[in-house]
C-alpha positions as CSV (number, residue, x, y, z in Angstrom):
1,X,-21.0,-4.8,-69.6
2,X,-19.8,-6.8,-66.5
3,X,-18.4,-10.0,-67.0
4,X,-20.6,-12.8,-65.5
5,X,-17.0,-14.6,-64.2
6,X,-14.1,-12.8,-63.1
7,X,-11.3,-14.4,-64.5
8,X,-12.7,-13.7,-68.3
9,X,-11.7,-10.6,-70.0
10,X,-14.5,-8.2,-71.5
11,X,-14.8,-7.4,-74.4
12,X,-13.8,-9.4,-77.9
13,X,-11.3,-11.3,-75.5
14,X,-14.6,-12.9,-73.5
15,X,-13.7,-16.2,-74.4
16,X,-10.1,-15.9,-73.1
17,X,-9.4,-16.9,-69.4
18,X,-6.8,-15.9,-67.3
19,X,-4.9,-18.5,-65.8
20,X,-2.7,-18.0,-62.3
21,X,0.9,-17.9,-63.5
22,X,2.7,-20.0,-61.2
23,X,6.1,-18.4,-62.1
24,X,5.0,-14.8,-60.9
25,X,2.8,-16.0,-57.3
26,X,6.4,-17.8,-56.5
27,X,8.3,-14.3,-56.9
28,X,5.6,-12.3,-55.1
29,X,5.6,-14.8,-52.2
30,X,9.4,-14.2,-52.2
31,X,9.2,-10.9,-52.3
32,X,7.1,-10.6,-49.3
33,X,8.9,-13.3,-47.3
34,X,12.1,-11.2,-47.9
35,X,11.1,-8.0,-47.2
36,X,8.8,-9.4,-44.0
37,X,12.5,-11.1,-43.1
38,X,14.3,-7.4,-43.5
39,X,11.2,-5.8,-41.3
40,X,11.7,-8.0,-38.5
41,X,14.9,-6.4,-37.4
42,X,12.8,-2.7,-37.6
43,X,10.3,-3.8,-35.7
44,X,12.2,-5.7,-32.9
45,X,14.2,-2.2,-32.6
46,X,11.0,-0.5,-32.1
47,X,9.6,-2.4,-29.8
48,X,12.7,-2.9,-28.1
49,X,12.7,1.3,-28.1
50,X,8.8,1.8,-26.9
51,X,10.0,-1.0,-23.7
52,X,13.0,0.7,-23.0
53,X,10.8,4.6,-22.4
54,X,7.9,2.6,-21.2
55,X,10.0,1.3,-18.4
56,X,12.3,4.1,-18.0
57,X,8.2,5.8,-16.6
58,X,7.3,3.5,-14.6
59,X,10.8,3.8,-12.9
60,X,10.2,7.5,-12.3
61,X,6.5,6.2,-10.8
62,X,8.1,3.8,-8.6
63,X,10.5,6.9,-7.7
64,X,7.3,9.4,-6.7
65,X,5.7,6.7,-5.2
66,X,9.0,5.9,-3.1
67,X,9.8,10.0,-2.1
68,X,5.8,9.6,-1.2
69,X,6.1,7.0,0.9
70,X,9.5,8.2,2.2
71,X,7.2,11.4,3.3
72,X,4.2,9.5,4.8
73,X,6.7,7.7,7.1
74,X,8.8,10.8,8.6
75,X,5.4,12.1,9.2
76,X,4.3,8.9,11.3
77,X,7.7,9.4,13.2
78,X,7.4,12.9,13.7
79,X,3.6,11.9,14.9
80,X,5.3,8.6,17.1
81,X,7.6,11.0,18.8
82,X,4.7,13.9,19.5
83,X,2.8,10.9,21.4
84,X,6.0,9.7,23.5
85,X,6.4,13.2,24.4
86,X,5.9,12.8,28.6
87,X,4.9,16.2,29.1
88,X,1.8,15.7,26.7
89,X,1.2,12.1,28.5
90,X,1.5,14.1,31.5
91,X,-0.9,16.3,30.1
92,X,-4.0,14.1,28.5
93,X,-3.6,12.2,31.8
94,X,-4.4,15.5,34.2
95,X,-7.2,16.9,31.7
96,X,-8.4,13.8,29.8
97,X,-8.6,11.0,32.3
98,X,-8.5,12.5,35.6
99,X,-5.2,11.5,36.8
100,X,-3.2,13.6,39.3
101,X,0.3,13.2,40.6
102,X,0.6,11.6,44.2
103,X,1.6,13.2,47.4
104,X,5.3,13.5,47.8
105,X,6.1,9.7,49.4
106,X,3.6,8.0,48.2
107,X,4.5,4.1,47.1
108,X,1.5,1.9,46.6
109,X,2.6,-2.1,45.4
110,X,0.0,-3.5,43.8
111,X,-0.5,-6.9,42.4
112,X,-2.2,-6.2,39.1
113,X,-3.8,-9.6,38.9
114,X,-6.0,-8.8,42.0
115,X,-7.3,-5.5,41.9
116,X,-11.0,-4.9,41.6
117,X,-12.1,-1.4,41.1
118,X,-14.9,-1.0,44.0
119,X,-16.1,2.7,42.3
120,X,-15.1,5.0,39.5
121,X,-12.9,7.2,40.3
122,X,-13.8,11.3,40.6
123,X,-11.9,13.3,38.1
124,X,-8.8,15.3,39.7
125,X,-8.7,12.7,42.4
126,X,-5.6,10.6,42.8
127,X,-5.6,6.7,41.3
128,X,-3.9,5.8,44.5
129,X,-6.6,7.1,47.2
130,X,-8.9,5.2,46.0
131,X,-10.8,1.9,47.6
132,X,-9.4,-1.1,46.2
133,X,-9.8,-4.6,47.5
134,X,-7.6,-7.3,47.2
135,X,-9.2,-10.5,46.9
136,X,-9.3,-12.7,49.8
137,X,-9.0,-9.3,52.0
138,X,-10.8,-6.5,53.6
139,X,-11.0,-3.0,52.2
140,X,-9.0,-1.6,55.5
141,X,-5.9,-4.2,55.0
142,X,-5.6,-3.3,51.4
143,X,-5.7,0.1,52.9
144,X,-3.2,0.3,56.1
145,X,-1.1,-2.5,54.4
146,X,2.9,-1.0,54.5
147,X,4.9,-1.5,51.1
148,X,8.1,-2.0,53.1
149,X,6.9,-5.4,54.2
């Protein structure tokens, strides 16, 4: 036999009802209340703790990542350095772009701003040899022009 209402006892006692006692929800309530006041302390230490190792990993990240980094840039210098190097310029410049070293002597002044490349240049052939105008001039002046003058 269920009772139809909670708060009534079963039984022979079905026409007693239970009423809240007042005196025992106020202890309860300061019971909790205490012990949530003597938790706070725990659980401030704890998540004081899991902050302090959380941050003490993401300090050892930032470390990897600097030693990473610290890597990645003495490889770009050692990388900087292997594309200074004048013997390689030297050498891309013969084998890659055609370039060869002018006859013993040779000084050609040139105002950057006025040359006009009249033809491509062969490969092996020296930059200097070939026809350049100036504006405003013929192809022989550029040509016979002396660079003491």
């Amino acid at each position: 036999m269920t009772p139809k209402n909670p708060s009534r006892l079963p039984g022979l006692n079905h026409r007693l009802v239970l009423e809240p006692d007042r005196g025992r929800v106020r202890e309860l309530l300061l019971a909790l209340a205490l012990s949530g006041l003597m938790l706070l302390p725990l659980l401030l230490f704890v998540w004081q703790s899991s902050e302090w190792v959380r941050s003490g990993y993401r300090i050892e990240r930032l470390k990897n990542q600097r030693d990473h980094l610290n890597e990645v840039n003495h490889q770009l210098r050692l990388e900087k350095a292997s594309l200074e190097n004048l013997a390689r310029v030297e050498q891309v410049a013969n084998e890659q772009l055609g370039l060869a070293q002018p006859p013993g002597g040779t000084v050609v002044l040139v105002d950057v701003n006025q040359i006009r490349p009249t033809r491509r240049p062969a490969p092996g052939r020296v930059a200097s040899t070939g026809k350049l105008t100036l504006q405003g001039t013929a192809p022989s002046d550029a040509a016979t022009a002396d660079p003491a003058n």
